[in-house]
C-alpha distance (Angstrom), angle and dihedral (degrees) to the residues before:
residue distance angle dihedral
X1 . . .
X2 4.03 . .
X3 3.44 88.5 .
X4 3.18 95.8 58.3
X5 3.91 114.8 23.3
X6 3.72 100.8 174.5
X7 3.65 94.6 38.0
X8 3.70 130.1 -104.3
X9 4.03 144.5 -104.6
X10 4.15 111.2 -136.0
X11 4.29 117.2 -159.8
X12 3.39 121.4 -162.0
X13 3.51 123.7 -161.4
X14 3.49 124.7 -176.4
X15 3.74 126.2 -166.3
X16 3.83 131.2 -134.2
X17 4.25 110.5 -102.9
X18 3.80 96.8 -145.2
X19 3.34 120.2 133.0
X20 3.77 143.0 -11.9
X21 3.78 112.3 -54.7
X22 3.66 102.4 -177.4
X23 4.07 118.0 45.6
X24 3.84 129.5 -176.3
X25 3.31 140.1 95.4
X26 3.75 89.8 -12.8
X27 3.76 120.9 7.1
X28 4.07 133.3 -116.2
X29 3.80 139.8 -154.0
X30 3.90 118.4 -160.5
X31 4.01 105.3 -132.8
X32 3.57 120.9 -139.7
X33 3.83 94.7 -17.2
X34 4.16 105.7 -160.1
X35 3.78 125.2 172.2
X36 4.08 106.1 -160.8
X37 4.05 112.5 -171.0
X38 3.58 114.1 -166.5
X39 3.89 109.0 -155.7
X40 4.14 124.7 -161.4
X41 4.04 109.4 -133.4
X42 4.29 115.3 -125.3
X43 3.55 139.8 142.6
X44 3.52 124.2 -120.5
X45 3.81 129.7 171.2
X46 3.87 86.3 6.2
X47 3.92 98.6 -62.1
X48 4.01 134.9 91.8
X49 3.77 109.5 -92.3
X50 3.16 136.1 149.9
X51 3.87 135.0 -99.5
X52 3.67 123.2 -98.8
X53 3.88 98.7 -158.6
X54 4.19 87.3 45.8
X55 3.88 102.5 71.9
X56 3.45 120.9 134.1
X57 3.79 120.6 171.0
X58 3.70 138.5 -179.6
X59 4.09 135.0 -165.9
X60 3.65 116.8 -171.2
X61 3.67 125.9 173.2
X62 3.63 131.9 144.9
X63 3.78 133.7 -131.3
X64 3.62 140.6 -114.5
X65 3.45 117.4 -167.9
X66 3.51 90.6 151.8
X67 3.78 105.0 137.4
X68 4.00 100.9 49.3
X69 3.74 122.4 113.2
X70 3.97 118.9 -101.4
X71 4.03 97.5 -107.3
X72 3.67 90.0 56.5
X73 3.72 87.8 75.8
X74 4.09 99.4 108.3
X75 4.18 83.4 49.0
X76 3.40 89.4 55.1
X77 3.96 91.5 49.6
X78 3.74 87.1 58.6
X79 3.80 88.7 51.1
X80 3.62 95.5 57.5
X81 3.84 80.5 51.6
X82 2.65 91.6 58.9
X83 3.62 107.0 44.8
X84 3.49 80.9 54.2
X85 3.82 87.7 65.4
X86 3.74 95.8 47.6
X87 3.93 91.5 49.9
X88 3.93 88.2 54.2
X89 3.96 89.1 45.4
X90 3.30 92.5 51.3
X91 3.40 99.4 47.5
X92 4.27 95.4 45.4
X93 4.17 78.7 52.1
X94 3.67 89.7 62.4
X95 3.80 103.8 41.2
X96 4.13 90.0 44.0
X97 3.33 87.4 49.8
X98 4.13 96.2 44.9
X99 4.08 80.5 54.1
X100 3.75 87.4 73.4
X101 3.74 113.4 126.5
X102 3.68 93.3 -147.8
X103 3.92 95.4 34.0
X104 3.82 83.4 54.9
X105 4.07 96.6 51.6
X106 3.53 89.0 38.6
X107 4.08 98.6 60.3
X108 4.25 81.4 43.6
X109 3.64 90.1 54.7
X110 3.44 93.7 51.1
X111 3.62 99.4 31.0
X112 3.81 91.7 62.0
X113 4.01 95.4 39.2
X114 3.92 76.8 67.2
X115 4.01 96.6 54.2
X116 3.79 110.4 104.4
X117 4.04 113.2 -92.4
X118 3.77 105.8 -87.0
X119 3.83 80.8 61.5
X120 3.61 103.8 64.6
X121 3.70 128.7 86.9
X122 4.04 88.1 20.4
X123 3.68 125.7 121.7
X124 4.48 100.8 -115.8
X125 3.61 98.1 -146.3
X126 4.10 91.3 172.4
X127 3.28 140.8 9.4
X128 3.85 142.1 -175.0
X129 3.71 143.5 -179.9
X130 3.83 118.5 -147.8
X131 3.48 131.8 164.8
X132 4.02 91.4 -16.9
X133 3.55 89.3 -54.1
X134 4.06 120.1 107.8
X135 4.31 116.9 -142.5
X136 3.78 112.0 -161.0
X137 3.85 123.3 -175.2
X138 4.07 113.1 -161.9
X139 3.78 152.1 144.0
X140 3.94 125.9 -128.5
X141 3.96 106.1 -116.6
């Protein structure tokens, strides 16, 4: 994949449905709200992380608007505006914050305290996903 030459790791998070999350003149539920982040495989500082400039996320949820009267149809255009906005909000929130420095070295850290034995304390000088299966050139320090 060009976008994502050494392969990629994809979250999902899915959110709880309880409850009404929007209240006003007529009330809304998000459906099936899932966040999806989409993050582009490298090495850097000799363990796995992830790429900075690679960062593709996705929110998805849908609507129900259900219980509001007939004429409030144009308001309810302008809601879907503006859930709209709040997907794109969200999703900006998540990449800024995945461009964290110390976020980033973090999930390395722990990513490659999680890599089977003959993996730790080496210097990762590559790695790749393919296929669901991860390739990693190194050295031992």
């Amino acid at each position: 994949n060009a976008q994502f030459p050494n392969g990629s790791v994809m979250v999902e998070i899915p959110f709880e449905e309880g409850g009404t999350e929007i209240h006003g003149t007529f009330h809304a539920e998000l459906k099936r709200p899932v966040l999806r982040v989409q993050l582009g495989i490298e090495v850097r500082d000799g363990m796995i992380s992830y790429s900075t400039s690679n960062i593709v996320t996705d929110f998805s949820c849908g609507v129900d608007v259900s219980n509001a009267p007939g004429w409030l149809e144009t308001i309810i255009r302008q809601f879907y505006d503006y859930v709209d906005a709040v997907r794109h909000a969200v999703e900006a929130g998540v990449r800024n914050a995945l461009a964290d420095a110390q976020l980033r070295k973090s999930f390395a850290e722990k990513l490659n305290r999680s890599l089977p034995a003959a993996l730790r304390n080496v210097v990762i000088v590559s790695a790749k996903v393919a296929g669901g299966v991860l390739s990693v050139k190194y050295y031992r320090n």
